[in-house]
C-alpha positions in Angstrom: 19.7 1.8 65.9 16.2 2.7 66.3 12.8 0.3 66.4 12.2 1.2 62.3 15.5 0.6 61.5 16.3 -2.9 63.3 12.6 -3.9 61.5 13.9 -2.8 57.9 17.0 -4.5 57.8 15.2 -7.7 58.9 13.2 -7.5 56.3 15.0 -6.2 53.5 17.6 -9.1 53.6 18.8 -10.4 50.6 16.5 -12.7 48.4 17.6 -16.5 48.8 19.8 -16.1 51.7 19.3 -18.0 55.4 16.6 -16.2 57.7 19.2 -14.7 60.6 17.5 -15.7 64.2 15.4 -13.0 65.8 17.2 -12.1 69.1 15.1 -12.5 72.2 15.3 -9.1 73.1 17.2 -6.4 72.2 17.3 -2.5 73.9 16.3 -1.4 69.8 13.4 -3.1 70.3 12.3 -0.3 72.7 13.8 2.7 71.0 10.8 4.3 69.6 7.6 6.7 70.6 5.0 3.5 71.6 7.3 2.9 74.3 8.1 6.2 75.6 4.7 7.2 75.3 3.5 4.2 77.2 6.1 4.7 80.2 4.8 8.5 80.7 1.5 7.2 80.6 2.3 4.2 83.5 3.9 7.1 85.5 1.5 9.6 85.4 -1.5 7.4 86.2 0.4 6.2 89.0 0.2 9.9 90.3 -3.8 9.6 90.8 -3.2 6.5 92.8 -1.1 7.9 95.0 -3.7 10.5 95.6 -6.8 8.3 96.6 -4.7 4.9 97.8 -1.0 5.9 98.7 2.5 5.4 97.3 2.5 1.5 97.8 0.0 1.2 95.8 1.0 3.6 93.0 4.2 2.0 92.6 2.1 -1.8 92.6 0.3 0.0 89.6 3.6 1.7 87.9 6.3 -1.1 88.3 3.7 -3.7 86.5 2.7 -1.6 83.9 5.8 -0.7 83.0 7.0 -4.3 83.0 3.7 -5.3 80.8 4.9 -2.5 78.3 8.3 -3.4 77.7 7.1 -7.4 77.3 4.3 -6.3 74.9 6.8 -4.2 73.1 9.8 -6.4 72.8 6.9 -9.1 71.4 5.1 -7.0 68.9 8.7 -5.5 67.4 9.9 -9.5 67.1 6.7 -10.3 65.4 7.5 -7.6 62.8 10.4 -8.9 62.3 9.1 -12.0 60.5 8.2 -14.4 63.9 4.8 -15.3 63.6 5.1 -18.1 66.7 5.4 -15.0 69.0 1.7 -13.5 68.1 -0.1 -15.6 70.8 2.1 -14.4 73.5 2.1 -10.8 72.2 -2.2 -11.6 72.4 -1.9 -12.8 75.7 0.4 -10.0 76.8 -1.7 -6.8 76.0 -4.6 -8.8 77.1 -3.0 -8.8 81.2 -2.0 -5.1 80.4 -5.3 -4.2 79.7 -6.5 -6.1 82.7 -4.0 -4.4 84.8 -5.0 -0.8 83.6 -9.2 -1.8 83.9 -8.2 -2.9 87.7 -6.8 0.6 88.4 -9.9 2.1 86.5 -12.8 0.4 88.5 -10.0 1.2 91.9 -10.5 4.9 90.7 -14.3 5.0 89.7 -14.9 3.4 93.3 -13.6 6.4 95.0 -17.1 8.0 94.3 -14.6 11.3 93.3 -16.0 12.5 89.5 -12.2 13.1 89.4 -11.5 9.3 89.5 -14.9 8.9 87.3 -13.6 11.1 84.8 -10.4 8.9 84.9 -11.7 5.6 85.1 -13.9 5.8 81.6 -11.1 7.7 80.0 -9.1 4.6 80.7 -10.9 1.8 79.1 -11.6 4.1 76.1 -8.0 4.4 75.1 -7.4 1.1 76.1 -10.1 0.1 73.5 -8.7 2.9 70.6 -5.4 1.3 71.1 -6.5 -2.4 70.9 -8.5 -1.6 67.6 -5.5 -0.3 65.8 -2.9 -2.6 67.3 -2.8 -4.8 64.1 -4.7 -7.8 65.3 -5.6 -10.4 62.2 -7.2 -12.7 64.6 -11.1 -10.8 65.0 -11.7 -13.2 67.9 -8.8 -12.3 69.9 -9.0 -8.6 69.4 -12.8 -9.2 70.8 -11.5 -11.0 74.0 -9.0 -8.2 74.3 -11.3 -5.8 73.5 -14.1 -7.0 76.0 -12.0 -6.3 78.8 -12.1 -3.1 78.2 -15.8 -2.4 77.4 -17.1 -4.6 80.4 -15.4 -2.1 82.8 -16.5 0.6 81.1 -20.1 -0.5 80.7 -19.8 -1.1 84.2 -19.2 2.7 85.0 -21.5 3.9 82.3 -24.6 1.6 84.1 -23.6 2.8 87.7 -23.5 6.4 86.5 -26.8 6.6 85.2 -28.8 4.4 87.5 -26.8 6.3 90.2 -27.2 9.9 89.2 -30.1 10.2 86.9 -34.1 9.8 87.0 -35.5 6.4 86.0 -36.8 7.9 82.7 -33.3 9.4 82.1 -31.4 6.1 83.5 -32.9 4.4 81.0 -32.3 6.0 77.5 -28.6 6.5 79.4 -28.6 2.8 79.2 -29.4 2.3 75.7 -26.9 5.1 74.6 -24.7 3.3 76.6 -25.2 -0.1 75.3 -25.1 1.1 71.6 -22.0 2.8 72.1 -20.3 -0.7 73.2 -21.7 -2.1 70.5 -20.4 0.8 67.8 -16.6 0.1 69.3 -17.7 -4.0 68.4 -18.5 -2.5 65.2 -15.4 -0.4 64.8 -13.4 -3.3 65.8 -14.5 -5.1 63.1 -13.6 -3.2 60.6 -10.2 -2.2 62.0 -9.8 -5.7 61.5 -11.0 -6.0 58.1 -8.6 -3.0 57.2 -6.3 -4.8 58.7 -6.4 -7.9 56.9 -6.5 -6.0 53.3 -3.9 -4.0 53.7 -1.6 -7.4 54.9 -3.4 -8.8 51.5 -1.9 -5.9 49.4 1.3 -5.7 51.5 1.7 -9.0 50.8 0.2 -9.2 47.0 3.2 -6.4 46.6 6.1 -8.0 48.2 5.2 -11.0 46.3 5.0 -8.9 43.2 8.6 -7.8 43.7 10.0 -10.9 44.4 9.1 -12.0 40.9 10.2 -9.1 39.4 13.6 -9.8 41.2 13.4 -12.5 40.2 12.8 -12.2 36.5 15.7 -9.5 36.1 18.0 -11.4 38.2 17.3 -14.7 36.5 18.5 -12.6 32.8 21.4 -11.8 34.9 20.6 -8.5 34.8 19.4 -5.9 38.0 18.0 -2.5 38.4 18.7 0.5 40.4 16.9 3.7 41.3 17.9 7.6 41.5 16.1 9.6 44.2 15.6 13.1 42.9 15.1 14.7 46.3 18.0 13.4 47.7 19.8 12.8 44.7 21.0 9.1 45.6 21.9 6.5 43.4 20.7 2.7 44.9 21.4 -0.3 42.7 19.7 -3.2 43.7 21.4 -5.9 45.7 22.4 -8.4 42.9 23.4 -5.7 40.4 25.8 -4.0 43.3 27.3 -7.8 43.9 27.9 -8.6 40.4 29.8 -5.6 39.6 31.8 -6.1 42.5 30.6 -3.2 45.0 29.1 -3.0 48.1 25.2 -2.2 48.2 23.9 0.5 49.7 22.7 4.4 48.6 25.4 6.3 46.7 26.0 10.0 45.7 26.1 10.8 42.0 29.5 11.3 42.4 30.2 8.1 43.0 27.9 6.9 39.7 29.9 9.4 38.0 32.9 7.5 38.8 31.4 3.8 37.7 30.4 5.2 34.2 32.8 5.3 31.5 33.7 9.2 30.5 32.8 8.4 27.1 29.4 7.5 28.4 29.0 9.9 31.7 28.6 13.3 29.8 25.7 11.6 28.0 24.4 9.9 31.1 24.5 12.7 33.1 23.3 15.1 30.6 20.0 13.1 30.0 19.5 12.6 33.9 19.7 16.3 34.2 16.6 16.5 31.3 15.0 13.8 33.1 15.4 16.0 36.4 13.9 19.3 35.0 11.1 17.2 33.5 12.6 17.8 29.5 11.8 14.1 29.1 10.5 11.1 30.8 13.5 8.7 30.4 15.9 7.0 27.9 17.5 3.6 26.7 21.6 4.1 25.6 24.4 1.1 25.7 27.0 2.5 28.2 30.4 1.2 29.9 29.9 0.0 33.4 33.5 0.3 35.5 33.6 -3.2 37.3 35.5 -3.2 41.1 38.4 -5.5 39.7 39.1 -2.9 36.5 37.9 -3.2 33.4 34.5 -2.6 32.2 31.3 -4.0 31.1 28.9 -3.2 28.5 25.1 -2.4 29.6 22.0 -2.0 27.8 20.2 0.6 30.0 16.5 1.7 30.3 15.5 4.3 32.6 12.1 5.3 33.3 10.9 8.3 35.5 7.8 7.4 38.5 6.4 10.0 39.5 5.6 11.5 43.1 3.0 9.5 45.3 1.7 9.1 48.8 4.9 6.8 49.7 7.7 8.3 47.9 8.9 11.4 46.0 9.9 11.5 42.4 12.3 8.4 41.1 14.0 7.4 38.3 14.3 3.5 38.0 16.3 1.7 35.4 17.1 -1.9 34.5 20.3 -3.2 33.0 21.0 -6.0 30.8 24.6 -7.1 30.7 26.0 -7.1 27.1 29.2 -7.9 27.6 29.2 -11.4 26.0 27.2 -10.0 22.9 29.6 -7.2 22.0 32.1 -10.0 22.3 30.5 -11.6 19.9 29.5 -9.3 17.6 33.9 -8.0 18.2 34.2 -11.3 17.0 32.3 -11.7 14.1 33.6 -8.3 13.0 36.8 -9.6 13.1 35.9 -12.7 11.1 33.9 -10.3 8.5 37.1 -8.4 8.4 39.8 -11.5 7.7 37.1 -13.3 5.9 36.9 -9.7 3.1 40.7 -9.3 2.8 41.3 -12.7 2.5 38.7 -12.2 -0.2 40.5 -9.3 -1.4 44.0 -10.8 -1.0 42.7 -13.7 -3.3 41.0 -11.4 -5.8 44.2 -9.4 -5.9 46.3 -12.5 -6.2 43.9 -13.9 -9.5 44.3 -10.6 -10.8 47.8 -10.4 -10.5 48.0 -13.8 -11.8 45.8 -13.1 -14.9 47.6 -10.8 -16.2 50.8 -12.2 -15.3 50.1 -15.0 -17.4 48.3 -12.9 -19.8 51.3 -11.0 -21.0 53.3 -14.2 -22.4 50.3 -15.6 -23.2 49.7 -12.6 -25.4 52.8 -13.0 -27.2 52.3 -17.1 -27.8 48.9 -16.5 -29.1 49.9 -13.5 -31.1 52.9 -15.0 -33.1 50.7 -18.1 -33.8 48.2 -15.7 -35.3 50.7 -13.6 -37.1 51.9 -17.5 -38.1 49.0 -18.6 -39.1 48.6 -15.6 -41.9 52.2 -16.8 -43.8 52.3 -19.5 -46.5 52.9 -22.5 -44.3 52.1 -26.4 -45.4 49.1 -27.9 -44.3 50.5 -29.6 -41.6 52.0 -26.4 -40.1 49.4 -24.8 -39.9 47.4 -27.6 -38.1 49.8 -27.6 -35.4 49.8 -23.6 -35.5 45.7 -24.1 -35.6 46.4 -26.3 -32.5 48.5 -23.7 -30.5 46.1 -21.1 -31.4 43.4 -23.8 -29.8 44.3 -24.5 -26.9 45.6 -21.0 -26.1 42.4 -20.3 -26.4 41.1 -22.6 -23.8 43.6 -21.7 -21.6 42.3 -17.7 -21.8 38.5 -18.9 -21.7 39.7 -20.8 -18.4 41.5 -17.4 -17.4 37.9 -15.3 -17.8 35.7 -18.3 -15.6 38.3 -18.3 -13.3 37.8 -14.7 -12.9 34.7 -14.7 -12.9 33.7 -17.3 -10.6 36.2 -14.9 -8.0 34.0 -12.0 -8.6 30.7 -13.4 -8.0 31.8 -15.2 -4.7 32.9 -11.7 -3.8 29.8 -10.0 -4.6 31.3 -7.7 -7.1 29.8 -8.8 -10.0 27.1 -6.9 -11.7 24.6 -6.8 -14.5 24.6 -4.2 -16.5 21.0 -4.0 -18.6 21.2 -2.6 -22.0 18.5 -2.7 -24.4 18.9 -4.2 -27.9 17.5 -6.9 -30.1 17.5 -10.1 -28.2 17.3 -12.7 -31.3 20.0 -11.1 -33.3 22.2 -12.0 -30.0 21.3 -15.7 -30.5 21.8 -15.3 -34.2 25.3 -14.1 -33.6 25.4 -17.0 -30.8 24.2 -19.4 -32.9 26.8 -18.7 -35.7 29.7 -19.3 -33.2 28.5 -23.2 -32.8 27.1 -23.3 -36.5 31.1 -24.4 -38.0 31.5 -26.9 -35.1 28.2 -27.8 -35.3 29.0 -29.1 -39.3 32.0 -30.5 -38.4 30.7 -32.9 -36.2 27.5 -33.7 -38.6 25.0 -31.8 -36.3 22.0 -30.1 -36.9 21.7 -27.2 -34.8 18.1 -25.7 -34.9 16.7 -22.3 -33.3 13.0 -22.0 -32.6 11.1 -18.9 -31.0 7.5 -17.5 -30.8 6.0 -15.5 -33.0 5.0 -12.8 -30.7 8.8 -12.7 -29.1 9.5 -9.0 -27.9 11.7 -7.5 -30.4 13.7 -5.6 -28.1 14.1 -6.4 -24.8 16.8 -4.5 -22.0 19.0 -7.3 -20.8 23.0 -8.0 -20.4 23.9 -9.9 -23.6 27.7 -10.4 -22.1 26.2 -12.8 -19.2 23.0 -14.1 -21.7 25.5 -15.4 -24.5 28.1 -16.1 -21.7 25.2 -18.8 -20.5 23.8 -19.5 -23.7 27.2 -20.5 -25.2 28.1 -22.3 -22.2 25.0 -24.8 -22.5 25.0 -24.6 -26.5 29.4 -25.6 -26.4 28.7 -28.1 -24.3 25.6 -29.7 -25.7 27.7 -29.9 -29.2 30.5 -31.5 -27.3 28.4 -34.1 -25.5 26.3 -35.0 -28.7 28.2 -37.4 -31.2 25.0 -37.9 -33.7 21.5 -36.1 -34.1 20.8 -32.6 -33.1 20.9 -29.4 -30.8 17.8 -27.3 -30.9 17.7 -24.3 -29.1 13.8 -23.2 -27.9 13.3 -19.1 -26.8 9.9 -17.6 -25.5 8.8 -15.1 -22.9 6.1 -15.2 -20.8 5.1 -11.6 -19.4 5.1 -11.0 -16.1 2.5 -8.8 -13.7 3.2 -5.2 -15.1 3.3 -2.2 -12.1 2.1 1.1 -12.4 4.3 3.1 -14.7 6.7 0.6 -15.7 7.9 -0.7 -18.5 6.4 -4.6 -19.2 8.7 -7.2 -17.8 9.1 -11.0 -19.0 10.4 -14.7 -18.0 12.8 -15.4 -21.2 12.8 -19.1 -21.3 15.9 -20.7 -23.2 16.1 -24.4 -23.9 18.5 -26.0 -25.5 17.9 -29.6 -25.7 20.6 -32.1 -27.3 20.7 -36.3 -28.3 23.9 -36.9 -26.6 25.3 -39.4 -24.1 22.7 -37.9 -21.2 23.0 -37.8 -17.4 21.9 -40.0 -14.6 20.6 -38.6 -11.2 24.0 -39.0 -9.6 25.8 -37.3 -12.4 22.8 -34.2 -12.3 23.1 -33.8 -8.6 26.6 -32.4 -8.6 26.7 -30.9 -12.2 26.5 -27.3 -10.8 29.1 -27.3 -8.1 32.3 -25.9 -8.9 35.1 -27.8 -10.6 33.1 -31.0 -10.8 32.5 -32.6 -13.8 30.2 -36.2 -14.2 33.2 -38.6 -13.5 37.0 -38.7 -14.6 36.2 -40.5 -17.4 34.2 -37.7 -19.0 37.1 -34.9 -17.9 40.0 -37.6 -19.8 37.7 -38.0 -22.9 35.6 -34.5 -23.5 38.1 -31.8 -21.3 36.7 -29.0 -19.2 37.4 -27.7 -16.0 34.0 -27.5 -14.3 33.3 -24.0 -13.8 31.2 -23.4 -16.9 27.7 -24.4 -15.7 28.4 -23.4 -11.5 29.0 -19.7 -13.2 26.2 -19.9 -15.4 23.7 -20.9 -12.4 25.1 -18.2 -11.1 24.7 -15.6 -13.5 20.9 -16.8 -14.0 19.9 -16.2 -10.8 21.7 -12.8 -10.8 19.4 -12.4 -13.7 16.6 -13.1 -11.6 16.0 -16.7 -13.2 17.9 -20.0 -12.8 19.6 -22.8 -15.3 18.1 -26.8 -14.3 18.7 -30.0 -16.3 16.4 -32.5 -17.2 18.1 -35.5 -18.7 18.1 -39.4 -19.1 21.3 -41.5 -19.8 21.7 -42.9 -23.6 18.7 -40.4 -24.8 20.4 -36.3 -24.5 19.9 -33.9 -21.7 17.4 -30.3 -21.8 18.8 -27.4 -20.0 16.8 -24.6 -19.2 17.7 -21.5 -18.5 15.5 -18.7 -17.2 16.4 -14.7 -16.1 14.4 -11.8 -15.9 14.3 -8.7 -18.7 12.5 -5.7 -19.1 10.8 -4.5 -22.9 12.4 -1.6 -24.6 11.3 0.6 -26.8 12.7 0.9 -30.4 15.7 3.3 -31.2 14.2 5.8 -33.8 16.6 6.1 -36.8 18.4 9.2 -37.0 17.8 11.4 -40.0 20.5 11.5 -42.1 22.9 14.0 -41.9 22.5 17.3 -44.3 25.9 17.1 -47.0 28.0 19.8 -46.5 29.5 21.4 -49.3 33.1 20.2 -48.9 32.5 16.4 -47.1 35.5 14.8 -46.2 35.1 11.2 -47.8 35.0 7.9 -45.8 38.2 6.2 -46.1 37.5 2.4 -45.9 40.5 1.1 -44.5 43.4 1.2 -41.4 46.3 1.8 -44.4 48.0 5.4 -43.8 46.9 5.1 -40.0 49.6 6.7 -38.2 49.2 4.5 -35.3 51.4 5.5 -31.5 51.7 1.9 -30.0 52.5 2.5 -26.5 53.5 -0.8 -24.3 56.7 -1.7 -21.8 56.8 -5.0 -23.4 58.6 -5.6 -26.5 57.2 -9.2 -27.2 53.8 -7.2 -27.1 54.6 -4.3 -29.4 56.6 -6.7 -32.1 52.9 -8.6 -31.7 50.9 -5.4 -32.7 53.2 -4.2 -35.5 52.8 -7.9 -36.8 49.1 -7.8 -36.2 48.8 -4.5 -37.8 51.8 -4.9 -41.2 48.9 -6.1 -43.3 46.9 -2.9 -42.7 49.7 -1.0 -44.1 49.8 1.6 -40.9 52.2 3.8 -39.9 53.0 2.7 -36.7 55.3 4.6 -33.8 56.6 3.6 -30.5 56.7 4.3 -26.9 57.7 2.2 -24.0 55.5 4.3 -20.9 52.7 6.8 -20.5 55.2 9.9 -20.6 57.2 8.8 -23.7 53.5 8.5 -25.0 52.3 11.9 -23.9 55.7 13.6 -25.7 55.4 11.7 -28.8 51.2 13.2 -29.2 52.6 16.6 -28.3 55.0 16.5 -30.9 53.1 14.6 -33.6 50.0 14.1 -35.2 48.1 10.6 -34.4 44.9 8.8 -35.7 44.9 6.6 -33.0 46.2 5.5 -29.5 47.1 1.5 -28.5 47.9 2.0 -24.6 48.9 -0.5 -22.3 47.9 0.4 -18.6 50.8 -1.2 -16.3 53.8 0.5 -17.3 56.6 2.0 -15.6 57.5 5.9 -15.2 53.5 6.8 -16.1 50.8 4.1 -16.3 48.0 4.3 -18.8 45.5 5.7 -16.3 47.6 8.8 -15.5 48.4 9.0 -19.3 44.7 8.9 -20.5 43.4 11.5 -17.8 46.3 14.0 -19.3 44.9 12.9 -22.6 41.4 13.9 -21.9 42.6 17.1 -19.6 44.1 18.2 -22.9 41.2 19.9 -24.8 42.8 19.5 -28.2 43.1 15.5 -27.4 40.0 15.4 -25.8 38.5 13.6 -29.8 42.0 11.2 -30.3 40.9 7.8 -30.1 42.7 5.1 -27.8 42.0 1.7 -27.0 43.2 0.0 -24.1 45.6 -3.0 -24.4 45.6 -4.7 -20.9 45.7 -7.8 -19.4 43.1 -6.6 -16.8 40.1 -9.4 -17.7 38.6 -8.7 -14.1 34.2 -8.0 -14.7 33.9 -4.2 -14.6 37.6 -3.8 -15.6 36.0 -2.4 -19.3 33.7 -0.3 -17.8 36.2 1.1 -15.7 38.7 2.1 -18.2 35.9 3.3 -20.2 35.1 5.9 -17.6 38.9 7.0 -17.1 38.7 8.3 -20.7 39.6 5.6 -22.8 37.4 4.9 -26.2 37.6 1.4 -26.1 39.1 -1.6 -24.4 40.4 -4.8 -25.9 42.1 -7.5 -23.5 45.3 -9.8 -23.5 45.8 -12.1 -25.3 45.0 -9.9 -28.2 42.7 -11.6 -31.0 44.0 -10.0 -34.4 40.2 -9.6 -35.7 38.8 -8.2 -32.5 41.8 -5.3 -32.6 41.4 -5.0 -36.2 37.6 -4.4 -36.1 37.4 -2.0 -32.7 40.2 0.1 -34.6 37.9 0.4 -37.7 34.9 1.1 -35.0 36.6 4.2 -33.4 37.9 5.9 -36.5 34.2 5.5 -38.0 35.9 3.3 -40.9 33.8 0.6 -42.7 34.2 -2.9 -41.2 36.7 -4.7 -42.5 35.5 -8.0 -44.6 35.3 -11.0 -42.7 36.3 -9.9 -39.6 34.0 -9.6 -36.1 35.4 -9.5 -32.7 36.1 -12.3 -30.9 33.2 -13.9 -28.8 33.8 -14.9 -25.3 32.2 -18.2 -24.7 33.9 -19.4 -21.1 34.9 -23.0 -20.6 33.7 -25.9 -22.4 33.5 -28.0 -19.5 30.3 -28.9 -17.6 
């Protein structure tokens, strides 16, 4: 090992680990050019002894000089090496070296030969040369050394011109003499001013990288650099270590091997842009093998430096160990995952549910109707008018159920239409108006003056809300009133968009009120004020939770304001958007043979297709008053055969039914271009949100859901064969649960 290399290793040992002892001596210590340089130089100027004094006294010079440069040596390598406690001796050292050499100088300038002249100031100006550059941080001590150098030489520069020259050449000899002892003082000084900044920035530097090693080690991470010359890969200590490898240089081969070969084409493919100067570096995530198997992620950043005085071109990079974070996030994905199919599998199941108990629920609900319509005694028909009630209820649970499922699964949406906003709280209004009378109410509806006249909003989800906090304010209120307040306040209007409001909808009651306690919970799910007001008013406690909702889906929110013994305010808020007024269309020009518009269902030849029974013998008992002709098939093919072979006004289809479903049935429908006109409403117990919308798309014309109201199917059927309305009759309005 040579003198560099025994030095680097000392100094390059691992941050944080015990100093190892400095040996005393070692023969590295002498394996370099300062020594053999020095021994040629003891043997050689032993040769000019020889010459004027003998051999005795040329080996008395050689053996000591050579002795002196093996102890200055073996001093000045150990002080290198990190021990400062040796710098005196290594001072005191070259200082009898020096002496050693001057004696054999002034022994050689006394021979009066210009030989040994020549020889004895060529001595102490090496001597001093060497001394300046020797590293000395102590100014003082290179001085002392220094001055044993000069005085000698002075000595021979004096005695040469007092000796050999003319009084008026001896003299300006002198002086040239003098100022040339006092230019290698000079020199000395700053050599050792050098000396001392360059340890300043030597050490500012180490220091420097010690924090940096710090830092990056401290994140767990490390760093590594690429030599482009020799094309070496060198990870830092700590990073080698924690993946398990020994550190130490390493051919790209061996990198190669460490990278995961999903990542190395990449790697290596940028490296080689990086190389040819294409780019100046990159950050990926790769796969870092690990010495026990496996492999870790890495965040990697890799920077080119550039060539300098010290080094050639380098790539440097720093890794941060991701490992635990793409656990996590593996994790969290996996929770995400069982967290939306469990949300599925429970959106499914309701679904399945729904319509499970839709399709019996369809046939109660339909014979009670089709009940209701024969002659029966008044007390029949109250308990048919009961059946009919709570079947009712039990649907209206059904659709909030539903609902609430979709908005906790984030597919529920508002669909904006435009249209008259106050005629939807006139139709509202009339739903309460009846039960409103029979409880001796008043129920009142205020609004501004200057109220938009049409506004684009989604008037399922307004009357949804609205009848939830008008039902509710009836049921709660035993004497007095219900006033409903509406106003808009308009909103800052952007650039090329239509003017938006704040509809504000109050509906304020006298009733029984709430306290704090009871106001504080009224909006969470299934909660209701206590189980008192469950036994005595009903309600399941979803109808307000999925009206906040829906408000702030709006954009706008539902509070209370309310005091026990003196009625409650609810106030309700979402965001809509002015729309401009439909023009009326002109009427159409008479042609000269018009086809006049029949007024009624009776003649309808009507294909009722459904796999129930209960739910066709419901229909045709729904429909025997309308005088229709009505056929029958039990599945989408029997249905296709009987339109091919026949001519129908209209199509009822169910959509779940064996051998062909509805939605394979339709889609032939439509693909037929002679069918592409025929009318057909859906008849499914699909109540899901979106479940119209998306039957409307598959082809269908309209969409009426189990249970089947008798009025709603009655009027849709007039709708879609552009007959008049039938007197007295208006579809069905879904007001959700009564409950709070």
């Amino acid at each position: 090992m040579t003198t560099q290399q025994t030095i680097a290793a000392a100094r390059n040992a691992a941050p944080g680990t015990p100093a190892a002892k400095i040996p005393a001596w070692s023969l590295s210590y002498l394996n370099n050019s300062t020594t053999y340089l020095g021994l040629v130089l003891a043997v050689c100027g032993g040769a000019p002894v020889a010459v004027y004094f003998g051999w005795a006294w040329a080996v008395a010079f050689v053996v000591p000089a050579v002795l002196g440069l093996v102890v200055l040596v073996t001093f000045s390598v150990r002080q290198m090496m990190g021990e400062e406690s040796i710098r005196k001796w290594m001072t005191a050292t070259q200082a009898a070296l020096v002496a050693h050499w001057m004696v054999c100088a002034i022994a050689l300038f006394s021979t009066g030969e210009p030989a040994g002249w020549i020889l004895a100031v060529t001595i102490p100006c090496s001597w001093s040369i060497h001394v300046m550059y020797s590293g000395h941080r102590d100014l003082r001590a290179m001085l002392a050394v220094l001055s044993i150098c000069v005085v000698p030489l002075l000595a021979c520069l004096l005695m040469s011109s007092w000796t050999q020259f003319p009084v008026w050449a001896a003299i300006p000899a002198t002086v040239s003499a003098v100022l040339m002892i006092l230019s290698i003082a000079t020199s000395a000084r700053l050599a050792n001013d050098n000396v001392r900044e360059l340890e300043k920035a030597l050490a500012e530097g180490a220091a420097t990288r010690e924090r940096l090693e710090f830092a990056i080690q401290s994140a767990g991470d490390g760093y590594f650099e690429i030599d482009f010359n020799t094309m070496t890969y060198t990870p830092n200590p700590a990073l080698a270590r924690g993946l398990g490898f020994d550190p130490g240089p390493k051919d790209m081969q061996t990198l190669r091997d460490r990278v995961h070969p999903e990542d190395a084409d990449f790697v290596f493919n940028t490296l080689a842009s990086v190389k040819d100067g294409l780019t100046s570096g990159w950050k990926q995530e790769i796969r870092i093998r690990i010495a026990t198997g496996g492999y870790r992620w890495m965040q990697l950043r890799a920077q080119v430096i550039e060539a300098n005085a010290i080094h050639g071109r380098k790539l440097i990079g720093t890794v941060v160990d991701l490992t635990a974070w793409k656990n996590i996030e593996a994790d969290l994905r996996a929770a995400k995952d069982t967290a939306e199919n469990s949300s599925a599998a429970k959106s499914q199941f309701l679904a399945n549910m729904s319509h499970e108990i839709r399709t019996p629920l369809n046939g109660v609900l339909g014979m009670a109707q089709a009940l209701e319509a024969d002659g029966l005694t008044p007390s029949q028909k109250e308990k048919v008018g009961i059946i009919l009630d709570s079947g009712k209820s039990l649907t209206a649970l059904l659709n909030d159920v539903l609902d609430l499922t979709k908005i906790e699964a984030g597919k529920l949406e508002i669909s904006a239409v435009p249209g008259d906003f106050l005629h939807t709280m006139k139709r509202t209004r009339q739903l309460f108006q009846s039960t409103a009378e029979d409880k001796g109410l008043d129920l009142f509806v205020r609004y501004d003056s200057n109220f938009p006249q049409r506004l684009s909003y989604d008037p399922v989800r307004v009357r949804q809300c609205v009848s939830n906090l008008l039902s509710n304010a009836i049921k709660f209120t035993a004497q007095g009133e219900v006033e409903v307040g509406i106003s808009a306040k308009p909103l800052a209007r952007q650039d090329g968009e239509p003017q938006s409001f704040t509809v504000h909808i109050d509906v304020r009651d006298s009733g029984i009120g709430m306290s704090r306690e009871v106001m504080d919970k009224l909006f969470t799910v299934f909660t209701q004020a206590d189980g008192a007001t469950t036994r005595k008013f009903g309600g399941s406690g979803l109808g307000l939770a999925i009206s906040r909702q829906l408000a702030r889906m709006m954009g706008g929110d539902i509070t209370v304001t309310s005091q026990e013994g003196r009625g409650s305010t609810f106030h309700l808020t979402f965001k809509a958007q002015e729309a401009h007024a439909v023009a009326e269309a002109a009427p159409a020009t008479a042609t000269k043979t018009a086809e006049p518009k029949r007024s009624g269902l009776r003649g309808m030849r009507v294909l009722l297709t459904d796999d129930n029974a209960i739910n066709r013998q419901v229909i045709k008992l729904f429909l025997a008053p309308q005088g229709c002709e009505i056929s029958e098939a039990t599945n989408g093919k029997e249905a296709l055969d009987k339109v091919a072979s026949g001519e129908f006004d209209i199509v009822l289809l169910d959509v779940h039914m064996p051998v062909m479903d509805g939605k394979e049935a339709i889609k032939r429908i439509r693909a037929n271009e002679k069918w592409q006109n025929l009318p057909v409403i859906a008849l499914t117990a699909d109540a899901m949100s979106g479940d119209r919308e998306k039957y409307l798309a598959l082809g269908m014309t309209d969409y009426v859901s189990k249970p089947v109201d008798q009025r709603e199917l009655v009027a849709k059927m007039h709708a879609v064969l552009r007959l008049d309305a039938p007197a007295g009759s208006a579809p069905a309005a879904r007001t959700g649960t009564t409950g709070p």
